[in-house]
Every structure is written in C-alpha cells, then in structure tokens.
KEKE-3310 file (N, C-alpha, C; in steps of 0.2 Angstrom, whole numbers, plus 5000, padded with zeros to 4 digits):
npx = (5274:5260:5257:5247:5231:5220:5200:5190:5176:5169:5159:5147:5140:5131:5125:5114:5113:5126:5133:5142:5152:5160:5170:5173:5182:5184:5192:5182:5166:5156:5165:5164:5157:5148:5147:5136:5134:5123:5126:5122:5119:5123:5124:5124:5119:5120:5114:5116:5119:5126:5134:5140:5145:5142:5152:5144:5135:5141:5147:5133:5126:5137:5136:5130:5134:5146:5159:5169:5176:5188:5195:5206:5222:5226:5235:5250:5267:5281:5293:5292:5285:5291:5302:5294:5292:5306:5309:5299:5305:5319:5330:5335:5344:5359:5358:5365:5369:5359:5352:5339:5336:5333:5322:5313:5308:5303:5292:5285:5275:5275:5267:5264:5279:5278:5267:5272:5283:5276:5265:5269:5264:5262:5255:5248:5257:5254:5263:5268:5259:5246:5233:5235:5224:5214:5217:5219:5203:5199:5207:5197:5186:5188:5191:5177:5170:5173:5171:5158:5158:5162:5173:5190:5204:5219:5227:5221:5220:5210:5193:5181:5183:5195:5208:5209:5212:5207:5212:5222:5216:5207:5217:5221:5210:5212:5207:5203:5215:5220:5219:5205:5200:5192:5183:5186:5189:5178:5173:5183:5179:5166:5168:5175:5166:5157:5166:5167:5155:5155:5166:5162:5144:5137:5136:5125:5123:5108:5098:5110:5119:5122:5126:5138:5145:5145:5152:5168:5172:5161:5161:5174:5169:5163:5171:5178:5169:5168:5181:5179:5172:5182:5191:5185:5182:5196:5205:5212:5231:5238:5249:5265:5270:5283:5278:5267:5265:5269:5260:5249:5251:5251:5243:5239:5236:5223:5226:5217:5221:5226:5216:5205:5193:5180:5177:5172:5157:5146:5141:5124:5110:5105:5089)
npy = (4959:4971:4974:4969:4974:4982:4977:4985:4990:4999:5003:4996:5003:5012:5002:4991:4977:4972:4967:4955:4950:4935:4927:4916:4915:4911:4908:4908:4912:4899:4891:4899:4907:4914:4919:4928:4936:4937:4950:4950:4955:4944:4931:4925:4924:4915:4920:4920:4909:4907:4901:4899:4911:4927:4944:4954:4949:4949:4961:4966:4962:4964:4980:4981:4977:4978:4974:4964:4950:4944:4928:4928:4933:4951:4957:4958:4952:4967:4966:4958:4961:4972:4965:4961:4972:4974:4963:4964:4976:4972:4973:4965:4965:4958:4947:4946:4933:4921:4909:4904:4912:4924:4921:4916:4928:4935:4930:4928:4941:4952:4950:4938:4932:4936:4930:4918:4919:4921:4913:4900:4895:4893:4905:4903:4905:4921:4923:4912:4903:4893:4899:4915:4916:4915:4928:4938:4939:4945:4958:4967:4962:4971:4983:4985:4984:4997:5007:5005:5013:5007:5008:5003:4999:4990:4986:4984:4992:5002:5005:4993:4980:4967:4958:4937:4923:4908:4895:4900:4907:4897:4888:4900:4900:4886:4877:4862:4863:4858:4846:4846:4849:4843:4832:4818:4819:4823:4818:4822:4837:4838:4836:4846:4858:4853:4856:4865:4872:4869:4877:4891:4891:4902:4903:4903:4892:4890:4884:4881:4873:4859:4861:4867:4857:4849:4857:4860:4872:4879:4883:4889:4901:4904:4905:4915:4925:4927:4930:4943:4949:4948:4957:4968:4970:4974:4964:4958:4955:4969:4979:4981:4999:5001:4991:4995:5005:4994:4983:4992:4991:4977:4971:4964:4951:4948:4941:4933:4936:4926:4915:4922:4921:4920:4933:4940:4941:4950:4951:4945:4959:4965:4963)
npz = (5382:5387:5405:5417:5416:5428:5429:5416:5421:5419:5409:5414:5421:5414:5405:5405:5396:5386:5370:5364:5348:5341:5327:5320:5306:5290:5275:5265:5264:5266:5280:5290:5304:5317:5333:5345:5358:5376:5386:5403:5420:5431:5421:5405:5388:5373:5361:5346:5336:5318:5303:5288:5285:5276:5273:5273:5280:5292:5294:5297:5310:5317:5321:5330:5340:5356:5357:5344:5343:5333:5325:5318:5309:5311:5302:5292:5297:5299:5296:5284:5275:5271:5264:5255:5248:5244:5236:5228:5220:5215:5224:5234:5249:5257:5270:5287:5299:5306:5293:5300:5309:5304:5296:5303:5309:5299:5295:5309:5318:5328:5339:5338:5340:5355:5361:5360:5369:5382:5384:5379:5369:5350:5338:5322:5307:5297:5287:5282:5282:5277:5284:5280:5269:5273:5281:5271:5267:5278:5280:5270:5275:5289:5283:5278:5290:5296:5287:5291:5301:5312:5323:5321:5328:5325:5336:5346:5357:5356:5349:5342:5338:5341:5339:5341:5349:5349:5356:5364:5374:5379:5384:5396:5401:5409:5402:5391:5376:5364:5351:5349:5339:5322:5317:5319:5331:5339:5353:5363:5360:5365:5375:5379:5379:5392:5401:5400:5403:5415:5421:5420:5425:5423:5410:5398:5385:5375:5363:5355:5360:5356:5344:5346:5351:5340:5331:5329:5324:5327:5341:5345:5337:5348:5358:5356:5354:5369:5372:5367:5377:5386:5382:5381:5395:5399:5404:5394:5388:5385:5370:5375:5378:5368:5359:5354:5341:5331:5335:5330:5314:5311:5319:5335:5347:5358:5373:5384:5403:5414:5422:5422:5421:5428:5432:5420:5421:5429:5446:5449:5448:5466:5473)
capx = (5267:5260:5256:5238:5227:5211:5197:5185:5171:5163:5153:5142:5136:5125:5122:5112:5112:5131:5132:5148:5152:5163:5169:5177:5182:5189:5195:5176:5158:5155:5166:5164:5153:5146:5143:5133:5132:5122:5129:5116:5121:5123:5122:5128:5116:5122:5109:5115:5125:5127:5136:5141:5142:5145:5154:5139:5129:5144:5145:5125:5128:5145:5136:5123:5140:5150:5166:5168:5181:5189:5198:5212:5226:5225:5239:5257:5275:5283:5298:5288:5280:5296:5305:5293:5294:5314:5308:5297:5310:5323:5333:5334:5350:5361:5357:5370:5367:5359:5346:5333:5333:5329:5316:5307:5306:5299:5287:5281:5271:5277:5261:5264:5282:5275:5264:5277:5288:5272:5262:5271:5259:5263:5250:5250:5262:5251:5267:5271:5253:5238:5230:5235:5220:5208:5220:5215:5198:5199:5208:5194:5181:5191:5189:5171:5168:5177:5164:5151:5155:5165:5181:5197:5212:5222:5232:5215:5220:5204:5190:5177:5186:5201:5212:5208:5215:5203:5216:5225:5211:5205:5223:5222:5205:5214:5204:5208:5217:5224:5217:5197:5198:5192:5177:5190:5191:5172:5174:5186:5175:5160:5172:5177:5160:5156:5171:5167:5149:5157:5168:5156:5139:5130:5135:5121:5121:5103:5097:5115:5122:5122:5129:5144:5149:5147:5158:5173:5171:5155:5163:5179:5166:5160:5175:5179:5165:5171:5186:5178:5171:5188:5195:5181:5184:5203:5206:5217:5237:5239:5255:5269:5272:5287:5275:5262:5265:5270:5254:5243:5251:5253:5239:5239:5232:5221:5228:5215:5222:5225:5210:5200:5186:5174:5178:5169:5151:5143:5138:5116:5109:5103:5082)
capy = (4961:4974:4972:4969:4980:4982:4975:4993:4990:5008:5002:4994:5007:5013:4997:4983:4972:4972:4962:4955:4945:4931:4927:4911:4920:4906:4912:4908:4909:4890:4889:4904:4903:4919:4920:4935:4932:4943:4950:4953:4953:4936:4928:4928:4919:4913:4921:4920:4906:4907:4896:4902:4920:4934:4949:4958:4948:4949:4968:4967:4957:4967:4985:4981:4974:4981:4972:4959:4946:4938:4922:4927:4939:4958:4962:4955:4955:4973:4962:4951:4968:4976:4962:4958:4976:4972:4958:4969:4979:4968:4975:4959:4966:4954:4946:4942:4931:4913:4912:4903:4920:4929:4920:4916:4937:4937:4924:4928:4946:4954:4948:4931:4929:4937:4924:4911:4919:4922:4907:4895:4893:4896:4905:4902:4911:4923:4924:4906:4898:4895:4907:4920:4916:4920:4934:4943:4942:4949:4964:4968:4963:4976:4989:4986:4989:5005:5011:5005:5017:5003:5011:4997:4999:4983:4985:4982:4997:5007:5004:4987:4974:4964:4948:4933:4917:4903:4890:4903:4909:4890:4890:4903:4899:4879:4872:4859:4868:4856:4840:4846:4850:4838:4827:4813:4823:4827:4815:4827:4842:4837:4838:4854:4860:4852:4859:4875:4874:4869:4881:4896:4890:4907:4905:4898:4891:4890:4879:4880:4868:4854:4863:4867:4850:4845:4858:4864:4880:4885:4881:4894:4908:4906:4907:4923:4931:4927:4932:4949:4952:4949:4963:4975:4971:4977:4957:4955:4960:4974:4976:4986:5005:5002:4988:4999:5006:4986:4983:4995:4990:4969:4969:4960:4945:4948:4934:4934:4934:4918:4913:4929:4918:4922:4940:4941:4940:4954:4948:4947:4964:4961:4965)
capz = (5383:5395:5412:5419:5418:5431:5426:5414:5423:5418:5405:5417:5425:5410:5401:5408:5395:5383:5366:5358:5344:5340:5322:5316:5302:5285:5269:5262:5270:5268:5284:5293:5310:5320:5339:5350:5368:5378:5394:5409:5428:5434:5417:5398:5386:5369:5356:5341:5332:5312:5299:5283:5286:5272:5277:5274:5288:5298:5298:5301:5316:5323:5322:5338:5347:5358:5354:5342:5344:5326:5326:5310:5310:5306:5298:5292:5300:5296:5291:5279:5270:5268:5261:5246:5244:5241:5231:5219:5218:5214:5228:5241:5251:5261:5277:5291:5305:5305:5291:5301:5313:5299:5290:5307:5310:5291:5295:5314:5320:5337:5345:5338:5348:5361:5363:5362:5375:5387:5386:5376:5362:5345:5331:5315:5303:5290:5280:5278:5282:5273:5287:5275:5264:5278:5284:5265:5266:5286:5280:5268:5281:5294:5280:5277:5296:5298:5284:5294:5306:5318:5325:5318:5328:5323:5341:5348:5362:5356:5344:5342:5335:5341:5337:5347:5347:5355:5357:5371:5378:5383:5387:5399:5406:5411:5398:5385:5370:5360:5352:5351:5332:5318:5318:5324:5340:5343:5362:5365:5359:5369:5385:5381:5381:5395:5406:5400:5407:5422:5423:5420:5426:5419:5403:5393:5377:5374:5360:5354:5364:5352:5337:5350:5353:5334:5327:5335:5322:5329:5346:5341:5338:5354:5363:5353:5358:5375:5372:5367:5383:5389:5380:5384:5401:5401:5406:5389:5390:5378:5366:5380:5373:5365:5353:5352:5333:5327:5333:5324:5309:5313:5322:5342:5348:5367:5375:5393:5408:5415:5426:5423:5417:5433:5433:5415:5422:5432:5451:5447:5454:5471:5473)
cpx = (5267:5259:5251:5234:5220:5205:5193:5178:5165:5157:5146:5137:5131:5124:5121:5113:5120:5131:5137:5147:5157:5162:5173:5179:5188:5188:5187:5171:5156:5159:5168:5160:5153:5142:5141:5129:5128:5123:5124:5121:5119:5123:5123:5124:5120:5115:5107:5120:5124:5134:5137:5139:5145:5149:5150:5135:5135:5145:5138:5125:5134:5141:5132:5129:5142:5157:5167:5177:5183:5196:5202:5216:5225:5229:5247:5263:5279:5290:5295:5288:5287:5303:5301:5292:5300:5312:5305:5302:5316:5330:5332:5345:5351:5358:5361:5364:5363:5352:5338:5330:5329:5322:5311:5303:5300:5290:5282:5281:5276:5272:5264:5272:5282:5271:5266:5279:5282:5268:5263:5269:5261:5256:5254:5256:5255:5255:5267:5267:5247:5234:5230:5230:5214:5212:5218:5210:5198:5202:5204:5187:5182:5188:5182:5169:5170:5171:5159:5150:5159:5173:5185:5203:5216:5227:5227:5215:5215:5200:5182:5178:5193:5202:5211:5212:5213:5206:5220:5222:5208:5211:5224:5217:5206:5209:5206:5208:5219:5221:5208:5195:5197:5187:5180:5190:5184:5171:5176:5181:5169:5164:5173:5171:5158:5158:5171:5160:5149:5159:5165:5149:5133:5130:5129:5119:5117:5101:5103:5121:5127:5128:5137:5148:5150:5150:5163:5176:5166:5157:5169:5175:5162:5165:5180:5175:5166:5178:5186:5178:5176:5190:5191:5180:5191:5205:5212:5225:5237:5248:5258:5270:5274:5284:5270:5259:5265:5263:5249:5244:5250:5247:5240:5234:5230:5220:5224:5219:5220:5221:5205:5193:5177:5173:5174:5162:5150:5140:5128:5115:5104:5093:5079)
cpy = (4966:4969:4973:4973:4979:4980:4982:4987:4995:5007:4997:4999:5011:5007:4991:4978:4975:4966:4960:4950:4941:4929:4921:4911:4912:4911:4913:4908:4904:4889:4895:4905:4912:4918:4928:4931:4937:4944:4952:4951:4947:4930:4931:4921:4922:4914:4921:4915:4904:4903:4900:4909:4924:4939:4952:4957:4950:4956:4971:4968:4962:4974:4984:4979:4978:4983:4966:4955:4943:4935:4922:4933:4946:4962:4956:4956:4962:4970:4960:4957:4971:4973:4958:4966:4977:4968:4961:4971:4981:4970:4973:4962:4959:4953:4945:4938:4924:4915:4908:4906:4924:4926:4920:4926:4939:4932:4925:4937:4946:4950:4941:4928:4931:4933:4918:4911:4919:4917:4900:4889:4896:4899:4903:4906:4913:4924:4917:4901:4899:4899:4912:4919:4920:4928:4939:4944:4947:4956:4968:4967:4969:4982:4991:4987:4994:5007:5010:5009:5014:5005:5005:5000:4991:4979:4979:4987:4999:5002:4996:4981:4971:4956:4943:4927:4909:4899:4894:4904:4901:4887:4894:4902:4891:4876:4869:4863:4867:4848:4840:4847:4843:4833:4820:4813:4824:4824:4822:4835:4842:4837:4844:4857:4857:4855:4866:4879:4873:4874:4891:4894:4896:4907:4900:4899:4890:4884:4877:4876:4863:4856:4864:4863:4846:4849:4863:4872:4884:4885:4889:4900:4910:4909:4914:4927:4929:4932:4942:4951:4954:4956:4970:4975:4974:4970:4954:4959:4962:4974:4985:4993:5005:4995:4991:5000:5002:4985:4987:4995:4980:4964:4964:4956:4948:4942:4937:4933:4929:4917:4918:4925:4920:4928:4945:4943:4946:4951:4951:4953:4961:4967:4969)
cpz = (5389:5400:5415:5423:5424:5424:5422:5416:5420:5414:5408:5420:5422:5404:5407:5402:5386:5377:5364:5354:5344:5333:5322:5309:5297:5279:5266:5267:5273:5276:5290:5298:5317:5327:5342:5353:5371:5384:5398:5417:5429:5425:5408:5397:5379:5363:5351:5337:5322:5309:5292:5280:5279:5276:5277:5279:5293:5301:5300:5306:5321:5325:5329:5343:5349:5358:5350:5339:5337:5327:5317:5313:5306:5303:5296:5296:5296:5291:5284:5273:5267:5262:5254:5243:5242:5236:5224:5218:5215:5217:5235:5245:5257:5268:5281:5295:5300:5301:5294:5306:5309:5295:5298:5310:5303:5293:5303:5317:5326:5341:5344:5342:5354:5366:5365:5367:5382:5388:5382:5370:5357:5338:5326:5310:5297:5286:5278:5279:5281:5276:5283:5271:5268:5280:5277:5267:5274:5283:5277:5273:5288:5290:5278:5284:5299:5292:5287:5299:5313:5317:5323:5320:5331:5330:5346:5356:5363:5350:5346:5340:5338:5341:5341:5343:5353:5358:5366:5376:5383:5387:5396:5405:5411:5409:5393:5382:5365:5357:5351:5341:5329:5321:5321:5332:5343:5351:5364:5366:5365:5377:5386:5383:5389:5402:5405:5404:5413:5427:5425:5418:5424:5412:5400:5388:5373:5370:5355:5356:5359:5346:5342:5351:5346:5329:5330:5330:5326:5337:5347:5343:5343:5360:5360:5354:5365:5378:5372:5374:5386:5387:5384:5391:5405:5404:5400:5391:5383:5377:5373:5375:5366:5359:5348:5344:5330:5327:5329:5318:5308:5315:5331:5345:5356:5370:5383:5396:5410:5423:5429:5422:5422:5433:5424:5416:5428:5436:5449:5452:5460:5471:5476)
residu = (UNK:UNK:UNK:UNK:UNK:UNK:UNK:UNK:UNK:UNK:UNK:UNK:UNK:UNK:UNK:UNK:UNK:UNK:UNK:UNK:UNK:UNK:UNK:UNK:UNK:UNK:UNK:UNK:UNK:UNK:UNK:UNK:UNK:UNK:UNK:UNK:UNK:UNK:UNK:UNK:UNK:UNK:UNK:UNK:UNK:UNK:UNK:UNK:UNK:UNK:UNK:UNK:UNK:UNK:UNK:UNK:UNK:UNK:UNK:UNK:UNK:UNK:UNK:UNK:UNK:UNK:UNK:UNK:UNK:UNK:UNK:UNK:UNK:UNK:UNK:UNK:UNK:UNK:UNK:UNK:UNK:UNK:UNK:UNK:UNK:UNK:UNK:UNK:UNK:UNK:UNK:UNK:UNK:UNK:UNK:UNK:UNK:UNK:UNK:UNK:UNK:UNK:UNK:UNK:UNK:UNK:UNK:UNK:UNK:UNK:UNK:UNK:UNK:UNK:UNK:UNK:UNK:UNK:UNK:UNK:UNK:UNK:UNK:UNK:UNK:UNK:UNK:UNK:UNK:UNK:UNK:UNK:UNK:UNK:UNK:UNK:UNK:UNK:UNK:UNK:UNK:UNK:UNK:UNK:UNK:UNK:UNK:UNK:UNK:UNK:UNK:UNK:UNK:UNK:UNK:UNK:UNK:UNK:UNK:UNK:UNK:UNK:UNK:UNK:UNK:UNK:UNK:UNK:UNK:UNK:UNK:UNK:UNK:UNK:UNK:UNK:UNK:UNK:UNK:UNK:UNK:UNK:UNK:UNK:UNK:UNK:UNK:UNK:UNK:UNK:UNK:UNK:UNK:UNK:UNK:UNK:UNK:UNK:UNK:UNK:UNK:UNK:UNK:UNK:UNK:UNK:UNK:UNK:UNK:UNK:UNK:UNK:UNK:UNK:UNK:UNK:UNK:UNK:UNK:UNK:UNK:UNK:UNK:UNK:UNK:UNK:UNK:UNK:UNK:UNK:UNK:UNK:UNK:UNK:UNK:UNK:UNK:UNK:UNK:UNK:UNK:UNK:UNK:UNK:UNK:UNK:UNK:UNK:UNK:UNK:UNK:UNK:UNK:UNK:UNK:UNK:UNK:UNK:UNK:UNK:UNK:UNK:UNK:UNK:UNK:UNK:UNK:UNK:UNK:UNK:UNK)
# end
C-alpha cells in the first residue's frame, strides 16, 4: 500500500455542509441498507437510513453525495479473469510451483493481500465466495452510476465511489470488528454502537440509533459512509504506483488510517 497521505482538506473551504453515502450493498434489495451522514463543522448527523434499496434508489441517493462508500468488491483478480479465459478456450497451460500459491493468487485481488500483509485481516475472496453474487450486481450498479454522470474509478484514486470494508475500518478505528454480526451477537452489536458514540461524540445517529443496534447491516452502511469520508479526506492508504493499474481493473479497498477517526469532523466554526 502507499504511504499516508495528508489529510484533503480543500473541499472545506467552499462547502459548509458535505454529504456521503454508505451502501451495504447484497446480491438483492431485500438486504441491501443505505446510509447518508451529513458533514457540518463540529458535527456529522446521520440523515438517511434505508432498507431494501434498488439501484435506481441508490443512484438517486449517490448523485447529491460527495463520495459514496460501497461495502462489495469492484472487480475480480487479473489472475482469476485470465484463467477462465484459458478455460473458455480450452487452453489451461501448466502451472509450476505449489498449487495452493497458485489457486490463492486466482482467488485473492492485489488489494485483498494487501490487506492481509497490512492489517492482518483477511476479505472475502469474489472468486471463490459467495461475495461474487453481490460483486455482479455492483458492477452493474458501478455502470449505472457512471451514466448518471458519477466519475467510477474502481482504484478509488479519483472519482465518487470507493471500496470499503467495515470490518477494517472498526479495525482501524480500535473498535470491535469481529463477532457483532447475526442476531446471536446483537449484545455485541449494541456495544459497538455504543463505543462508537463514544468514540466520536459528534456523530449523531438521530432517530436511527435503534435500527443500528438491531441490524449489524444497517450498522455496515453506516460505517461505509464513514469510511467515505475517510477517503474524501485523503485519510484511506491508496494502491502504491507500481498497483495503481491492478487497481483500476480489481478495484482497491480504503482501508482508514489507523486512528484517524477524530481527524474526520471539522473543528465547529468559531462565532
């Protein structure tokens, strides 16, 4: 991964008030969960939580945003692609070397060993987990917001959209990360919230509080529009040069910096 950027502050200084989104993005609407937080100096209020989003509501909802955070992968492994193009072709040429090197390179993104090596978290694989069913419909949600007019670069360098992954990011911020999913776990859940409004006492969740602690989806697309912010602050590690290109085909996950969580909110103007 690169190397930490300063915080882009710039876009403060002609916007008082900045909106991102968060998407918990599943294969189907039925489980699919949209946040938009809206950023003010001293304070980020939680305005918008949805439940069984379409992509038509969702590119609604993304165009008023600034940057909007989705919770799936935006592309496959270059390996994985090129070898079912061998497959079609029925031209699978030999492998050397041990085969569970070669299948984990087919099976994990630059970003995702990236991740591994850097915070010792693992995503999911979209080659060789049911992820892939959501990662379909995202790529067709990606190309309906690039028709809307919403720049799509899958690096997440430029443009309005980038990859998040809530798990790292509560990771990063030294909040629980593991353990909160599944209505077994809502104790758990309700802690997290809790330690999150701890942690960042301007955030407020409005009358969405409730819904945050009863489902650790709509929970997700809150910390994916969090995550946005991160990005549009220059606060996420971008893919090093020499990934650069993997990324815009693979797509790259914006893993926050690790204890930026304060550096998110705009000190309140003074009077």
């Amino acid at each position: 991964m690169g190397g930490r950027r300063p915080p882009n502050l710039s876009h403060r200084n002609t916007l008082t008030r900045v909106l991102t989104m968060g998407v918990d993005l599943s294969a189907e609407p039925t489980n699919t969960w949209l946040a938009v937080l809206d950023w003010q100096p001293g304070r980020t209020t939680l305005v918008g939580l949805d439940s069984k989003v379409s992509n038509a509501r969702l590119v609604e909802r993304a165009v008023d945003c600034e940057k909007v955070g989705i919770d799936c992968p935006f592309g496959w492994p270059v390996p994985f692609m090129q070898f079912v193009a061998e497959h079609m072709a029925g031209d699978i040429a030999a492998r050397p070397g041990v085969p569970i090197d070669w299948r984990r390179r087919l099976a994990n993104r630059t970003t995702d060993l990236a991740v591994v090596e850097t915070i010792g978290m693992r995503p999911l694989s979209v080659a060789a987990d049911r992820i892939a069913h959501a990662a379909m419909r995202c790529a067709a949600l990606l190309a309906e917001l690039s028709a809307a007019g919403i720049a799509v670069d899958r690096s997440g360098l430029t443009g309005g959209v980038v990859e998040v992954y809530p798990a790292a990011a509560l990771r990063q911020w030294g909040l629980t990360h593991r353990g909160y999913k599944h209505r077994a776990n809502l104790p758990t859940l309700d802690d997290l919230v809790t330690q999150l409004q701890a942690v960042a006492p301007w955030l407020d969740l409005a009358s969405f509080a409730a819904t945050c602690r009863a489902s650790d989806d709509a929970f997700d697309a809150v910390i994916a529009g969090i995550n946005a912010r991160a990005a549009l602050c220059g606060l996420t590690a971008p893919p090093a040069a020499a990934q650069v290109e993997i990324a815009r085909r693979e797509g790259w996950i914006a893993v926050p910096h690790e204890g930026c969580l304060p550096e998110l909110v705009e000190p309140p103007q003074r009077p």
